[in-house]
Biopython code that builds the backbone (N, CA, C, O; Angstrom):
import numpy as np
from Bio.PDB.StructureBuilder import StructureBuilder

atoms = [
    (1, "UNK", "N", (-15.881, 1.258, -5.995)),
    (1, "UNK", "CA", (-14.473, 1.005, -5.779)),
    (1, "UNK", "C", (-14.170, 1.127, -4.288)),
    (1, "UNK", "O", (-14.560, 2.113, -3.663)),
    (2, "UNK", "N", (-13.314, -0.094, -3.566)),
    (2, "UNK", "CA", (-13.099, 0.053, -2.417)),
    (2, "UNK", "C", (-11.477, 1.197, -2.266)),
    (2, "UNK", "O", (-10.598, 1.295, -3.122)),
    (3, "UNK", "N", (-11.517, 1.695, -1.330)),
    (3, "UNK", "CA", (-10.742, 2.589, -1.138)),
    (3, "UNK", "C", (-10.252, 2.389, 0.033)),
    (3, "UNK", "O", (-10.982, 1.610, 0.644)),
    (4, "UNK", "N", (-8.780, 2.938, 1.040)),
    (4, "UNK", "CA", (-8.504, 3.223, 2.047)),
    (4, "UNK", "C", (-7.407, 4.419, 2.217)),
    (4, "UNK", "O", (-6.411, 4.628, 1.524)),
    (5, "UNK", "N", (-7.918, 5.180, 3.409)),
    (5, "UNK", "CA", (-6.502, 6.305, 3.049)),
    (5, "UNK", "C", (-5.931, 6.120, 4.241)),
    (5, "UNK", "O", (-6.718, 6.035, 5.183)),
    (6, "UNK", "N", (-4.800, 6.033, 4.473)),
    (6, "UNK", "CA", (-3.783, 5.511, 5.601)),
    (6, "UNK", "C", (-2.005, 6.387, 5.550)),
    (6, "UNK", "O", (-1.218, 6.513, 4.612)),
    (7, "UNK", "N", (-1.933, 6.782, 6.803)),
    (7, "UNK", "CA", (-0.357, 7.368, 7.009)),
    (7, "UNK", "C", (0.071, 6.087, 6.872)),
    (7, "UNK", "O", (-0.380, 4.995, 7.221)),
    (8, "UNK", "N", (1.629, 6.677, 5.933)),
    (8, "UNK", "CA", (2.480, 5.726, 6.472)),
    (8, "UNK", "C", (3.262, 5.130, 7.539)),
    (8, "UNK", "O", (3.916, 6.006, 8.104)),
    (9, "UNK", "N", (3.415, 4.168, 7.950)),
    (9, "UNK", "CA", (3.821, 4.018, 9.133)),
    (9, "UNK", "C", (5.409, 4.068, 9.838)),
    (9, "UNK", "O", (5.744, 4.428, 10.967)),
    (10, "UNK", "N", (6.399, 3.449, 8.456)),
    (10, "UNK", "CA", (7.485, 3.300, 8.446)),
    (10, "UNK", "C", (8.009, 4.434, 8.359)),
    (10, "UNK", "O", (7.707, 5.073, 7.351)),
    (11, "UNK", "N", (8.982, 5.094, 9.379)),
    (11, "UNK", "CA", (9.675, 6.743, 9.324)),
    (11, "UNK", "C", (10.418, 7.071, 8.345)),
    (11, "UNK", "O", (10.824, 8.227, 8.232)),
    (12, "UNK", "N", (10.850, 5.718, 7.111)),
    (12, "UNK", "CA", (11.550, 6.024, 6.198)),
    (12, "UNK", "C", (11.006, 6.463, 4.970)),
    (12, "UNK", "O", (11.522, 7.132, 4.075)),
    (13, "UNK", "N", (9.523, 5.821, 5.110)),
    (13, "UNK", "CA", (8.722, 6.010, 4.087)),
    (13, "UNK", "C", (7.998, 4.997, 3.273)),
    (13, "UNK", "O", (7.277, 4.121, 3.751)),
    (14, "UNK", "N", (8.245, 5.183, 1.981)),
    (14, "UNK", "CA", (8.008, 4.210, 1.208)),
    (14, "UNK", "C", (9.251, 3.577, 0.237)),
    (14, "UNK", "O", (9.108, 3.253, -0.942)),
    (15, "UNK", "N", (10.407, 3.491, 0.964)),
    (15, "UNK", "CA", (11.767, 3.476, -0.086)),
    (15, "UNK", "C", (12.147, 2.228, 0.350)),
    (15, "UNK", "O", (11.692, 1.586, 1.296)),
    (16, "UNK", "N", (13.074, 1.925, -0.471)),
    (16, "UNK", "CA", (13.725, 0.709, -0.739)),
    (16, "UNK", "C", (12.908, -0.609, 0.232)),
    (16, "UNK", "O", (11.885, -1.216, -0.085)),
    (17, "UNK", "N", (13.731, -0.779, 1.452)),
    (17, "UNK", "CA", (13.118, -2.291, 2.175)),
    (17, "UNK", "C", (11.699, -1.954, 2.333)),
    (17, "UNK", "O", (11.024, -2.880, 1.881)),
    (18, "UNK", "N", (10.938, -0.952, 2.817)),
    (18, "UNK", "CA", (9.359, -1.142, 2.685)),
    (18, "UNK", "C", (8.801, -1.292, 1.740)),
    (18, "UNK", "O", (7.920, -2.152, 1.736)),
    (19, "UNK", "N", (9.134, -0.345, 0.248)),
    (19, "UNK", "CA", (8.803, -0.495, -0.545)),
    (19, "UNK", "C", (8.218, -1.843, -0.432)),
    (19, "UNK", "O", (7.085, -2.201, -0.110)),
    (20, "UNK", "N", (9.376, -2.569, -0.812)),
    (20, "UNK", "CA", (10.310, -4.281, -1.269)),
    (20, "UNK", "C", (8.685, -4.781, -0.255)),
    (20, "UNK", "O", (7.712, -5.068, -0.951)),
    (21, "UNK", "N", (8.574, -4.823, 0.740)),
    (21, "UNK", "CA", (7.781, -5.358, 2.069)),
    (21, "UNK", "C", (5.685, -5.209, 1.245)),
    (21, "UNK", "O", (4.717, -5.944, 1.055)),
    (22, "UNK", "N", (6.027, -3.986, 1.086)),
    (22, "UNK", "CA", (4.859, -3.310, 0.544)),
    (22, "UNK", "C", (4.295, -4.039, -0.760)),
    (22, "UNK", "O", (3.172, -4.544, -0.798)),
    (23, "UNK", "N", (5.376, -4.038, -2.034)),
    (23, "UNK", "CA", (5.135, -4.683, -3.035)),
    (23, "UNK", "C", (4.722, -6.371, -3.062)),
    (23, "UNK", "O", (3.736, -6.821, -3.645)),
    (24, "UNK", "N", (5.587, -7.066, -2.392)),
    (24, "UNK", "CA", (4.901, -8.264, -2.046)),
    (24, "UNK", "C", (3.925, -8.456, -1.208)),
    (24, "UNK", "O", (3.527, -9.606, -1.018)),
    (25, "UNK", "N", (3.409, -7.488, -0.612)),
    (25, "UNK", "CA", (2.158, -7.635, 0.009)),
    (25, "UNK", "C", (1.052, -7.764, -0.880)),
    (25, "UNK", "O", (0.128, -8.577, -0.885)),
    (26, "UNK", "N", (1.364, -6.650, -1.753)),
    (26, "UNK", "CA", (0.381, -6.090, -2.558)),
    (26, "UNK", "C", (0.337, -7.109, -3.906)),
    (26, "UNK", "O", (-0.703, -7.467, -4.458)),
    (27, "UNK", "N", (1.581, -7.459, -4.272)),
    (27, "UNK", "CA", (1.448, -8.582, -5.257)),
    (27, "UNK", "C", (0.258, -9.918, -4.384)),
    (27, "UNK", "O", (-0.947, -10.166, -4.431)),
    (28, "UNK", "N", (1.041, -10.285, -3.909)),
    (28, "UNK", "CA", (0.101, -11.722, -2.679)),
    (28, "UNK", "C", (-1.176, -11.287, -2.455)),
    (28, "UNK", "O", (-1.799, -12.276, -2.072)),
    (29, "UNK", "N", (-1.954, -10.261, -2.492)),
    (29, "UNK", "CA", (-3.162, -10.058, -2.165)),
    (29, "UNK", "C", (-4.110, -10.858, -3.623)),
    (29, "UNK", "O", (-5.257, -11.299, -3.560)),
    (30, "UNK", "N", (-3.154, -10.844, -4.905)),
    (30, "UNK", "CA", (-4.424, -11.544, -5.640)),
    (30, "UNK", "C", (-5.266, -11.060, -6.677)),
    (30, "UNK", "O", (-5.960, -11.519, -7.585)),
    (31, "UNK", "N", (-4.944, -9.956, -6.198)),
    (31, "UNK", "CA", (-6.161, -8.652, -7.238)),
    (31, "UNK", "C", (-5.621, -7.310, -7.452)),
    (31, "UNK", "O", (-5.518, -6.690, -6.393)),
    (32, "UNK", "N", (-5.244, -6.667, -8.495)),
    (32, "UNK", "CA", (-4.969, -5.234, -8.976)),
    (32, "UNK", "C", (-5.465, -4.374, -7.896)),
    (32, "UNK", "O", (-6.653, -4.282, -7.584)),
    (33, "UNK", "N", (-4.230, -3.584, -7.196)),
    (33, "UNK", "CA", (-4.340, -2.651, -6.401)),
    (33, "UNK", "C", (-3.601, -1.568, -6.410)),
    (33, "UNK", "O", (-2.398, -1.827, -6.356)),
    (34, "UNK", "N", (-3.902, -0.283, -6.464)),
    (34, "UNK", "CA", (-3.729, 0.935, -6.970)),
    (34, "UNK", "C", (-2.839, 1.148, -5.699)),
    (34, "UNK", "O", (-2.795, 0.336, -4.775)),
    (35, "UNK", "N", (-2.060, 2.443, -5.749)),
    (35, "UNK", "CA", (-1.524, 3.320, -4.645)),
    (35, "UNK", "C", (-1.413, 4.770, -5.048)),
    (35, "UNK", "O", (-1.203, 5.239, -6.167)),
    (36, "UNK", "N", (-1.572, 5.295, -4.054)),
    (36, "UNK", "CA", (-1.081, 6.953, -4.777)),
    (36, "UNK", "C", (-1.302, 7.739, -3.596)),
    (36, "UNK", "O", (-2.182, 7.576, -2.750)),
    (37, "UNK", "N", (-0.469, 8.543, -3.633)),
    (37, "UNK", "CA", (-0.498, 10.183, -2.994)),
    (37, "UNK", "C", (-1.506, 10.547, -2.645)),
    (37, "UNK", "O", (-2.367, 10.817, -3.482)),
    (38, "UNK", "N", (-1.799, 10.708, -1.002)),
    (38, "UNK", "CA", (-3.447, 11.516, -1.626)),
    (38, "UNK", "C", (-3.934, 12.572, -2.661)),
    (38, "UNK", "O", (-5.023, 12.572, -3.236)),
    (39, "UNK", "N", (-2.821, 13.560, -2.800)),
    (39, "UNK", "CA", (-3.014, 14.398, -4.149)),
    (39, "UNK", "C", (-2.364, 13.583, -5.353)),
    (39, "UNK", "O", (-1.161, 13.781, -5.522)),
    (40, "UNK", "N", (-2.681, 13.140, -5.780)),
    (40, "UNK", "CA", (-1.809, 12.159, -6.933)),
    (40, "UNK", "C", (-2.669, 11.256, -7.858)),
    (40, "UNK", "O", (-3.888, 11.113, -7.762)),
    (41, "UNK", "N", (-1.986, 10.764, -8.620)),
    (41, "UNK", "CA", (-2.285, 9.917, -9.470)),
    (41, "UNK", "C", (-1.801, 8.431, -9.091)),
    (41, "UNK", "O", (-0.645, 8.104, -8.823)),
    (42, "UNK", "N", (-2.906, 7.625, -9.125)),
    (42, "UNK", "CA", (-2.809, 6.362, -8.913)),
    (42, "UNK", "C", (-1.861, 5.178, -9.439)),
    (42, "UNK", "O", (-2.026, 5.077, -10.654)),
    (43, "UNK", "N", (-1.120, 4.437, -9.061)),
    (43, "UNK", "CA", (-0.192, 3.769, -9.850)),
    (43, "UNK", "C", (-0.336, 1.946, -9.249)),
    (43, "UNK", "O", (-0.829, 1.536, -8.198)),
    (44, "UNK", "N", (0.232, 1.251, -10.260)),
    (44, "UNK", "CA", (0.080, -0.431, -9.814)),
    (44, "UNK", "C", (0.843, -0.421, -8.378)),
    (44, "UNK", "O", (1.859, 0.201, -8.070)),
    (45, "UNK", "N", (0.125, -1.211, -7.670)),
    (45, "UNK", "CA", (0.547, -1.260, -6.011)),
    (45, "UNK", "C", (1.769, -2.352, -6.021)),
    (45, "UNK", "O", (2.516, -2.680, -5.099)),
    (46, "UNK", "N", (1.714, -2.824, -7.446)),
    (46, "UNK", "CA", (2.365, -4.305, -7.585)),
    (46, "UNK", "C", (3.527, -4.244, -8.068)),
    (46, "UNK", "O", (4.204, -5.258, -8.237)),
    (47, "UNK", "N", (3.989, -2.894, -8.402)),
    (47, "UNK", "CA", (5.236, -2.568, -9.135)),
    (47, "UNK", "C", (6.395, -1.662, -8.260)),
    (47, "UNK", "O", (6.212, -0.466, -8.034)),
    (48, "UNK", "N", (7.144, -2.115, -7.977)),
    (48, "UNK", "CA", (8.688, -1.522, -7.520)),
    (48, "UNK", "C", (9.029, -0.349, -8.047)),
    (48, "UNK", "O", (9.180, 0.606, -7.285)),
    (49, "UNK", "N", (9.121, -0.274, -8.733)),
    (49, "UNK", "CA", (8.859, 0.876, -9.633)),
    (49, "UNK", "C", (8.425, 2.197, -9.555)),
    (49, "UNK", "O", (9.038, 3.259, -9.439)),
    (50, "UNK", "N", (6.774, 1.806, -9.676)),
    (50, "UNK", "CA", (5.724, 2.427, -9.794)),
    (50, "UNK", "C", (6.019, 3.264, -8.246)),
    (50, "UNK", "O", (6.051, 4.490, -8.132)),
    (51, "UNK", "N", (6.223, 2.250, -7.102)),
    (51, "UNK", "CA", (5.613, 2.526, -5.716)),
    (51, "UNK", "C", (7.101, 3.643, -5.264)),
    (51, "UNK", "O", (7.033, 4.661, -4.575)),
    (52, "UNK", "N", (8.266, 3.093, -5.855)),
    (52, "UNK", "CA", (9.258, 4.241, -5.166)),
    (52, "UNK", "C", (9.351, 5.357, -5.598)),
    (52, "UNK", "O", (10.032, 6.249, -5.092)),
    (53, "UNK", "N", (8.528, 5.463, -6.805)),
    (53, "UNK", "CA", (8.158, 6.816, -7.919)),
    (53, "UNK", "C", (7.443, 8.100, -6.818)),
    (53, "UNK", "O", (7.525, 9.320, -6.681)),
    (54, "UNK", "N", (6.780, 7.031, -6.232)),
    (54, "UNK", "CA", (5.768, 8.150, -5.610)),
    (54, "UNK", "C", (6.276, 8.875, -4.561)),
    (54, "UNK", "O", (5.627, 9.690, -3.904)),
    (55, "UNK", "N", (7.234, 8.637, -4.425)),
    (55, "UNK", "CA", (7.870, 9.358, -3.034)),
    (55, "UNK", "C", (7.278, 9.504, -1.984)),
    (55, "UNK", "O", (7.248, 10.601, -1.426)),
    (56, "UNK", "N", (6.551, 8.187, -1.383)),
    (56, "UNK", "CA", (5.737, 8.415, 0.236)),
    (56, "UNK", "C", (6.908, 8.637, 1.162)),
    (56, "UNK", "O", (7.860, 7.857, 1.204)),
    (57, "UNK", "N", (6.809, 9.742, 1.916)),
    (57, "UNK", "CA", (7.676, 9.532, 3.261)),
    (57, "UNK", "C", (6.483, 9.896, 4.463)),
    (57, "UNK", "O", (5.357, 10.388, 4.397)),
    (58, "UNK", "N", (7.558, 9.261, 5.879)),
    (58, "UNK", "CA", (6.712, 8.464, 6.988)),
    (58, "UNK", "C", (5.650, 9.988, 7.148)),
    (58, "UNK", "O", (5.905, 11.191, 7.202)),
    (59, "UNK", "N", (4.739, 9.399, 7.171)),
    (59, "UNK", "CA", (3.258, 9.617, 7.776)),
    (59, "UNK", "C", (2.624, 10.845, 6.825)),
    (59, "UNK", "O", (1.872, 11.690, 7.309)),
    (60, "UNK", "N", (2.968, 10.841, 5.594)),
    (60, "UNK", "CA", (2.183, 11.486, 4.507)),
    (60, "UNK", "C", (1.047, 10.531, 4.500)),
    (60, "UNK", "O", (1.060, 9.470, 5.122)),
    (61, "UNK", "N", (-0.078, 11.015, 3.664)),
    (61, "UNK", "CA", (-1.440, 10.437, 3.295)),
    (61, "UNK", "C", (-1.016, 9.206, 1.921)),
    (61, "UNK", "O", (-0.390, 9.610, 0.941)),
    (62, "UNK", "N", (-1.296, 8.252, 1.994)),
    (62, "UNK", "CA", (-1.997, 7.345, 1.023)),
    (62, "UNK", "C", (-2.776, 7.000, 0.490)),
    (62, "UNK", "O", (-3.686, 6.782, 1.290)),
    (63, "UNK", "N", (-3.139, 6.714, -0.715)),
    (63, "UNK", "CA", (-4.547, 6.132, -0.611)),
    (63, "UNK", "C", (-4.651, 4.668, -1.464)),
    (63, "UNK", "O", (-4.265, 4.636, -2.632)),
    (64, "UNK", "N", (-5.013, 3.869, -1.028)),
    (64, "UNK", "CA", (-5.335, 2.503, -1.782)),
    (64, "UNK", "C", (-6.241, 2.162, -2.420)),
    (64, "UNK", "O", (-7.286, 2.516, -1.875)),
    (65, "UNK", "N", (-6.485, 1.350, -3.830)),
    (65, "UNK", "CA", (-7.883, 1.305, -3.740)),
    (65, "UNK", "C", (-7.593, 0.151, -5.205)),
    (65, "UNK", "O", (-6.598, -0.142, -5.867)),
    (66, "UNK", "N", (-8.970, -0.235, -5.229)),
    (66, "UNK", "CA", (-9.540, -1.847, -5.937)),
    (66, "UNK", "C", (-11.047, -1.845, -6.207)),
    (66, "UNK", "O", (-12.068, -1.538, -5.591)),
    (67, "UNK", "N", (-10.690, -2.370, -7.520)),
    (67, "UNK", "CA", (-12.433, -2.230, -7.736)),
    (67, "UNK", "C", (-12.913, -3.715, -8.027)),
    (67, "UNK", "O", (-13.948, -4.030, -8.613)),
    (68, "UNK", "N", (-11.773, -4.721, -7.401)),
    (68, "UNK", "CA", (-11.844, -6.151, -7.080)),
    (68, "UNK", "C", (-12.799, -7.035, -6.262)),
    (68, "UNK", "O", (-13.311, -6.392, -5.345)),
    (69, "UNK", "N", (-13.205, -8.369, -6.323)),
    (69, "UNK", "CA", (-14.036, -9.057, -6.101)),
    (69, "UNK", "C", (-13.258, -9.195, -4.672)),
    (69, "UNK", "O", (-12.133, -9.480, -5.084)),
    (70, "UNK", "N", (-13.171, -9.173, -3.464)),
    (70, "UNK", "CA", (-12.479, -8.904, -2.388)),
    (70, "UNK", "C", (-11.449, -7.789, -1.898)),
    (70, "UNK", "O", (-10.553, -7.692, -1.061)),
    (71, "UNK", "N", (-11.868, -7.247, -2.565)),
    (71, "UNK", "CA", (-10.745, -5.729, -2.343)),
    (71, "UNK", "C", (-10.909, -5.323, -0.969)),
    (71, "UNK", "O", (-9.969, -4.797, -0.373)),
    (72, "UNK", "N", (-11.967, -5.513, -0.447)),
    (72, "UNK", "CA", (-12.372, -4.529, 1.025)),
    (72, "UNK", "C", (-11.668, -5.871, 2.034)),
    (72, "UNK", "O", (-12.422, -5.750, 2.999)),
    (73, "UNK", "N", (-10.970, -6.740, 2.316)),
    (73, "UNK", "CA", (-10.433, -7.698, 2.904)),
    (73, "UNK", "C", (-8.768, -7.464, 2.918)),
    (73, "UNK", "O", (-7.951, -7.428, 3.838)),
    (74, "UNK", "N", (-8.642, -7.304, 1.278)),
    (74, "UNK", "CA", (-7.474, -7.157, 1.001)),
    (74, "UNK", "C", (-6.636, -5.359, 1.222)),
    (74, "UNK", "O", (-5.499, -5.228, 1.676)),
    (75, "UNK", "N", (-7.290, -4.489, 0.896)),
    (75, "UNK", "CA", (-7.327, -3.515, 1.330)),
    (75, "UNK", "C", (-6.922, -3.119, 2.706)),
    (75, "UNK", "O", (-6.152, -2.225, 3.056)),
    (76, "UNK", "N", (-7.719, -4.118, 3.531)),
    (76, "UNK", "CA", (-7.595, -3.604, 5.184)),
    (76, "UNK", "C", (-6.365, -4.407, 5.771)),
    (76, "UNK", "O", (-5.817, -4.234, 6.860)),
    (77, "UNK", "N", (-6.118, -5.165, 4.960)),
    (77, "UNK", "CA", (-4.732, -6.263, 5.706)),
    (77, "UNK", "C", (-3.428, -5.230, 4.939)),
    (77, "UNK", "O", (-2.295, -5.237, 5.420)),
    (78, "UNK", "N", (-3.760, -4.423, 3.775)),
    (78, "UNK", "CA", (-2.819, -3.464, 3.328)),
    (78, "UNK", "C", (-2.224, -2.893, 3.802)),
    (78, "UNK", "O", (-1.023, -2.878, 4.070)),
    (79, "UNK", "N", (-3.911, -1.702, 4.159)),
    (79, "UNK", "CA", (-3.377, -0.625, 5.471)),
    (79, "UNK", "C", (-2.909, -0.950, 6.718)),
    (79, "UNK", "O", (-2.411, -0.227, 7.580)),
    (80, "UNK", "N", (-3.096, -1.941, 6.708)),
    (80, "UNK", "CA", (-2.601, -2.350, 8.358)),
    (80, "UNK", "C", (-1.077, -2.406, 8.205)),
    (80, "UNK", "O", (-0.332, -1.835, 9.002)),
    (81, "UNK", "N", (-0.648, -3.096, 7.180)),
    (81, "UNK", "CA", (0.704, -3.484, 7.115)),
    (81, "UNK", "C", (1.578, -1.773, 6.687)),
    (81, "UNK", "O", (2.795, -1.590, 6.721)),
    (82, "UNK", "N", (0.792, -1.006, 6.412)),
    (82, "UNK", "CA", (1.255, 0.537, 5.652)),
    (82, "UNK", "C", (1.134, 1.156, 7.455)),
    (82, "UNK", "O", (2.124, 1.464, 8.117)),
    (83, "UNK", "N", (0.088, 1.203, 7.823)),
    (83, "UNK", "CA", (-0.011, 2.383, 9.063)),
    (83, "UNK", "C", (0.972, 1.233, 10.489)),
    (83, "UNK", "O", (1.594, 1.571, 11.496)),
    (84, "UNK", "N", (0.783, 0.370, 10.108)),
    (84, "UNK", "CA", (1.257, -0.008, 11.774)),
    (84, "UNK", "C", (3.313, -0.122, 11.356)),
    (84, "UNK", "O", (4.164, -0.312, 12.226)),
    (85, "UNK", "N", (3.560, 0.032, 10.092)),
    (85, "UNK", "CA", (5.240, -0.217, 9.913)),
    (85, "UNK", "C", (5.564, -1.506, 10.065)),
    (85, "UNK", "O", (6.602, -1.849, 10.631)),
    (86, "UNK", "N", (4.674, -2.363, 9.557)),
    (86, "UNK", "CA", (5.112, -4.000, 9.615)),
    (86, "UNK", "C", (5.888, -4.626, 9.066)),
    (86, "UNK", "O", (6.053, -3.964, 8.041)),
    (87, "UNK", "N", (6.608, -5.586, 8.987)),
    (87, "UNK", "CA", (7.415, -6.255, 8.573)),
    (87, "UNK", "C", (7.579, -7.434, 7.130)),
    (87, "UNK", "O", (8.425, -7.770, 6.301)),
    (88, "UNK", "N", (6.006, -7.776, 7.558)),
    (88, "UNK", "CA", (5.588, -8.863, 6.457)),
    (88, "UNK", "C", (3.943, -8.292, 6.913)),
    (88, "UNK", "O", (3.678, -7.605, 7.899)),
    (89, "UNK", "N", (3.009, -8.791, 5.908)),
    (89, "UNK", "CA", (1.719, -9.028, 5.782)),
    (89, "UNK", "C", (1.104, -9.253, 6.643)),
    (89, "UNK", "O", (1.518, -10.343, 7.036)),
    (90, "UNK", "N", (0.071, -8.837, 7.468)),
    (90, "UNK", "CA", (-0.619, -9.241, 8.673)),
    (90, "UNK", "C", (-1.407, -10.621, 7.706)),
    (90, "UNK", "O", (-1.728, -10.584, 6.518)),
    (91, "UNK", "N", (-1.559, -11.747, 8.659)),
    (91, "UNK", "CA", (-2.103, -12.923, 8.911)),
    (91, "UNK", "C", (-4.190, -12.745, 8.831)),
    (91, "UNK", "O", (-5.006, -13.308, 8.101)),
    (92, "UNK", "N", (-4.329, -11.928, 9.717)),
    (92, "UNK", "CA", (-5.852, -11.213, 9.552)),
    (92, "UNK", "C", (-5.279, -9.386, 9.952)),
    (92, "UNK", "O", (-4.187, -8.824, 10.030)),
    (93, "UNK", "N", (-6.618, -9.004, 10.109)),
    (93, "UNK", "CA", (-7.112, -7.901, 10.425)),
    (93, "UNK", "C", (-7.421, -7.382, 11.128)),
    (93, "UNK", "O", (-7.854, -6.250, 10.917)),
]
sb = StructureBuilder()
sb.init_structure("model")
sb.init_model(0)
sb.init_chain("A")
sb.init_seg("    ")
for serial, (resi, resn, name, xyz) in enumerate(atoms, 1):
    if name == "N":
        sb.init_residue(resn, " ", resi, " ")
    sb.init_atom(name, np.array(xyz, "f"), 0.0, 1.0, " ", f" {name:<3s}", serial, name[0])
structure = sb.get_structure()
C-alpha cells in the first residue's frame, strides 16, 4: 500500500473551502483514496463528509494512502496540494 504523511498546509485546516478543494482532488485522481489522522482511522478521501469528520487543523499530521494501480503518482500530486495550501490540483509534481 502506497502511503504519504503530510502537514496540512491551509491554516484553516481541513474545513469547509479546503475540504471542498481537497475532495475534488481526491475524487479526480481516479482511484480509492483513504485519509486519516495520523492517530486515526482511515476514511474515503472522496467524501465531504467523511473528510470534515476528521477534524484536520493547519499543520497536524495526515496520512494518505491507496493500494491502487497508480496510487504513488496520485498520492504525491495529493500531498502537494495538502502541504503547499493550494488552490486546485497541481498539474504535475
Amino acid at each position: 500500500m502506497a502511503e504519504r504523511r503530510v502537514n496540512v498546509g491551509w491554516a484553516e485546516g481541513l474545513h469547509a473551502r479546503p475540504a471542498s478543494i481537497f475532495v475534488r482532488a481526491a475524487t479526480a485522481a481516479g482511484i480509492p483514496v483513504t485519509i486519516a489522522k495520523a492517530d486515526g482511522n482511515p476514511v474515503n478521501a472522496a467524501s465531504m463528509l467523511a473528510v470534515l469528520g476528521l477534524g484536520a487543523q493547519g499543520g497536524e499530521e495526515i496520512v494518505l494512502a491507496s493500494d491502487a494501480e497508480g496510487a504513488d503518482v496520485a498520492l504525491d500530486r495529493l500531498a502537494k496540494l495538502v502541504a503547499e495550501g493550494l488552490e486546485e490540483l497541481p498539474e504535475t509534481v
